[in-house]
N, C-alpha and C positions, 0 to 999 in steps of 0.2 A: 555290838552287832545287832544288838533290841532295834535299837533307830534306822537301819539299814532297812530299805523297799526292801519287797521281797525277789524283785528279779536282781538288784547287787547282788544278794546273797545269793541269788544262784549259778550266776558267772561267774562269784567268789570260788563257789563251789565247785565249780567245772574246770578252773583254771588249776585252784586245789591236788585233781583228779588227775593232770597233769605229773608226770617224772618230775622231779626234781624242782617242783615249785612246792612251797611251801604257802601256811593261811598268807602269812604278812606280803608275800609277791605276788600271789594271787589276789590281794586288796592293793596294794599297789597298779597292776594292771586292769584290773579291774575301773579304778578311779584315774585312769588314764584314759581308756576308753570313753570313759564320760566326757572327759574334757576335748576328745578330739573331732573334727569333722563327723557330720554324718558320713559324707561322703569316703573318708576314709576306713570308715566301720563297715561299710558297705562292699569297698576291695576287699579287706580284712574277710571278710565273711563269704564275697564269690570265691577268694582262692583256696579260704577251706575249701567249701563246696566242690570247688573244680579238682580239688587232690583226692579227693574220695572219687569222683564221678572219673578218672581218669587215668588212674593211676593200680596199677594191679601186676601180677609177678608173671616175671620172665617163663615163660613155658620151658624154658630150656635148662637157666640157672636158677630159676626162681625167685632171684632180686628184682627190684619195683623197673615199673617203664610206663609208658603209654604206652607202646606198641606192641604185637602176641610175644616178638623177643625182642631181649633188650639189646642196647647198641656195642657193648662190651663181647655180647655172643656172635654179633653181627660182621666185628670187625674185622676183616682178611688178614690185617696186621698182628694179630694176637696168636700167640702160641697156643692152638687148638690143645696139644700133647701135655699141656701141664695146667693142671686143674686147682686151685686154691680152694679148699672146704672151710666156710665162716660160718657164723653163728647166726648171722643177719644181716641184714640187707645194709643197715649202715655199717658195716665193717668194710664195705667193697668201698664203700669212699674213702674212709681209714687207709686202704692202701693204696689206690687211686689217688690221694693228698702228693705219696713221695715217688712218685714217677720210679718207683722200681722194680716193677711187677709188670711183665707183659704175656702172662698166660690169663685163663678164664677163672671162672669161680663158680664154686658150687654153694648155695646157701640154706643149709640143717631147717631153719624156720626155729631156730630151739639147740636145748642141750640135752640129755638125759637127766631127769630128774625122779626118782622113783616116789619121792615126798610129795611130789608134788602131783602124781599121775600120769608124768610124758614117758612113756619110754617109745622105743623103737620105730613102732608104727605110727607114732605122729609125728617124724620128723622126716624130714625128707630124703632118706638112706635109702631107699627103691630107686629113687631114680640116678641117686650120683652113682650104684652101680649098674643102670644101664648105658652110663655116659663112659666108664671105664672102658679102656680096652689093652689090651698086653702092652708091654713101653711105654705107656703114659706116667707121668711122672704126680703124684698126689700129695701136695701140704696140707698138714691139719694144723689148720690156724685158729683152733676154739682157745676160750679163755683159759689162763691159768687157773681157774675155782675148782672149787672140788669138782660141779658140771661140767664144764668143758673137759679136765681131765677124766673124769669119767666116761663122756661122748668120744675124744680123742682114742683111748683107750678098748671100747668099744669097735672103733671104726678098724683100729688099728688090726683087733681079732677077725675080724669079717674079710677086710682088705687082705689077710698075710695069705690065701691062697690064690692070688693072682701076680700075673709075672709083671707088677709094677712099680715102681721107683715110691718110696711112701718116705715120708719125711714129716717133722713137727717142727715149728716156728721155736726156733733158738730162745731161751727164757734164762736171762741173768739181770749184772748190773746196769743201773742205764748209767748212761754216758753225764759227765759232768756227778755224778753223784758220790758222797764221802761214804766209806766204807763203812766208818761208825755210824750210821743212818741205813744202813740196810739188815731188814730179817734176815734169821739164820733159814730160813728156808729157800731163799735168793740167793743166798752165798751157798748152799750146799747145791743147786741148781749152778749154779755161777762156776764150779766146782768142776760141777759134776760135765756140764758142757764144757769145757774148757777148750780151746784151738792149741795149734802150734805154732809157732812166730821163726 
């Protein structure tokens, strides 16, 4: 890395800075960039630009849009009365992907994490209960981690004195999977949900 200009190393370093990229993908993209069009470095670099300059959360769900509400809150077709609570804004694509959701959603911004300094008041629970109202129906669809169960768990305390339909995303085996390949914490979940047939 001695031989490396000093701005490689710093794209190395920003790309780094990135989820789920590591040094070696980050010098990888990095010496791709180099090799391509200016002119493509240039899109590359307005559409970041244009996602910061553009892009900001739904007033209402608080998931990303261009516009004050997103097109999800917008839409007359959606089941106003049943509200899906995620963890973040990419989860709403998550289910959005399997065309089986036709209510709205509420987005936390976050989990409960006390280690880390989030609790309550940084996440966005003021406003999902001003969205509530009597017969509405509410899935908590946060992660199975200790956070999410803890946030889910949380909500669930806050939520149990209004007269609403409250529910948690089904958690077992998944489909096509060998039983010898799954934790005993998934099979006691797996268990512990069980249906009737």
């Amino acid at each position: 890395m001695k031989s490396l200009p000093n701005s490689a190393k710093k794209l190395i370093q920003e790309f780094s800075n990135l989820p789920g990229i590591g040094k070696k993908t980050a010098q990888r993209l990095t010496f791709y960039i180099l090799q391509i069009e200016e002119e493509k470095v240039s899109s590359l670099s307005a559409a970041l630009l244009e996602l910061k300059e553009k892009i900001h959360n739904c007033r209402v769900c608080n998931g990303i849009t261009e516009d004050k509400v997103c097109s999800i809150c917008t839409d007359p077709n959606r089941d106003c009365n049943i509200i899906c609570v995620v963890e973040n804004s990419h989860d709403i694509i998550v289910f959005e992907k399997t065309n089986g959701f036709n209510g709205r959603y509420h987005v936390l911004g976050g989990t409960l994490s006390p280690l880390d300094g989030i609790g309550p008041d940084d996440l966005n629970i003021q406003s999902l209960l001003e969205r509530i109202d009597d017969g509405m129906e509410v899935i908590l669809a946060t992660n199975s981690n200790v956070e999410g169960e803890t946030t889910a768990l949380y909500l669930t305390k806050i939520l149990s004195n209004k007269e609403i339909s409250l529910s948690r995303l089904a958690r077992g085996i998944p489909i096509g999977s060998d039983l010898g390949y799954i934790d005993s914490a998934t099979l006691v979940r797996a268990m512990e949900g069980r249906t009737s047939v």
